[in-house]
C-alpha positions in Angstrom: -5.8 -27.3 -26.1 -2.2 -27.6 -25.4 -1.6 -24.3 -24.4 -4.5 -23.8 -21.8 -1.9 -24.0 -18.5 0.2 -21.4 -20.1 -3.1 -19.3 -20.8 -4.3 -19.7 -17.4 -0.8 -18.5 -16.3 -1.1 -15.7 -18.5 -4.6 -14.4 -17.1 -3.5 -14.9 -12.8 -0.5 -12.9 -14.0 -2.7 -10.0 -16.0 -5.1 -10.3 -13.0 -2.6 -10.0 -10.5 -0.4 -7.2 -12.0 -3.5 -5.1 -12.1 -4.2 -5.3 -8.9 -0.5 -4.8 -7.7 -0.9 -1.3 -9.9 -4.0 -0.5 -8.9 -4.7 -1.7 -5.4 -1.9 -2.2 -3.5 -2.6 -1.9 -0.3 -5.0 -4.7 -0.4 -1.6 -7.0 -0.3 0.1 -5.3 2.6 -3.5 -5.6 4.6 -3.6 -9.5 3.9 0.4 -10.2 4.2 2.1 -7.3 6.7 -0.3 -5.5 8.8 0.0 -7.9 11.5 3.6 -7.7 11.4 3.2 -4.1 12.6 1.9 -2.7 16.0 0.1 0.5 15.2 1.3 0.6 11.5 -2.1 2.2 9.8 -1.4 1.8 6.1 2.1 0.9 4.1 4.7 2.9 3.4 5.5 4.5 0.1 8.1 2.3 -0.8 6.1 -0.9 -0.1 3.7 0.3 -2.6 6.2 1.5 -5.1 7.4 -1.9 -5.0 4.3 -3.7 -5.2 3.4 -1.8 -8.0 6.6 -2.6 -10.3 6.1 -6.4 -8.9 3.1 -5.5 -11.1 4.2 -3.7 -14.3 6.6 -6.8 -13.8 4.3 -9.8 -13.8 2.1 -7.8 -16.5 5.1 -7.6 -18.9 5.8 -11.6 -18.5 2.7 -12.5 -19.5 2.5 -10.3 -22.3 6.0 -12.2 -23.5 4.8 -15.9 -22.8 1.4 -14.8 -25.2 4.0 -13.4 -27.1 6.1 -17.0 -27.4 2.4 -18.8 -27.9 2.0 -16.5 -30.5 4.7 -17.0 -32.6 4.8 -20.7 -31.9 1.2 -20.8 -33.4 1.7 -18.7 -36.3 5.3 -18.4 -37.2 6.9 -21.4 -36.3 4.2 -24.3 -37.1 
């Protein structure tokens, strides 16, 4: 039960890293279309860099279930 923050952490980051890989654009349409007069879609290195935000935020949570891990089975 002590670990459920760090497990809900774990999940928005999984859930958002997949998206960032796989969907992109969906975060350049909600946060920087406006900014743009006649921009259409992003740019390639907008999405390139959304994308290894993702791989990113993916790899974190795999090393805090990683830590929870180890606590649990290793270290208690």
């Amino acid at each position: 039960m002590e670990y459920v923050l760090l497990l809900t952490l774990i999940v928005i980051l999984i859930v958002y890293g997949l998206l960032a890989i796989l969907k992109p654009e969906i975060g350049w349409e909600n946060s920087e279309k406006w900014k743009t007069l006649d921009a259409e879609e992003a740019s390639e290195a907008y999405l390139w860099q959304v994308r290894i935000s993702g791989v990113i935020s993916i790899f974190l949570a795999i090393s805090v279930l990683a830590g929870i891990l180890l606590k649990i089975f290793y270290f208690s």
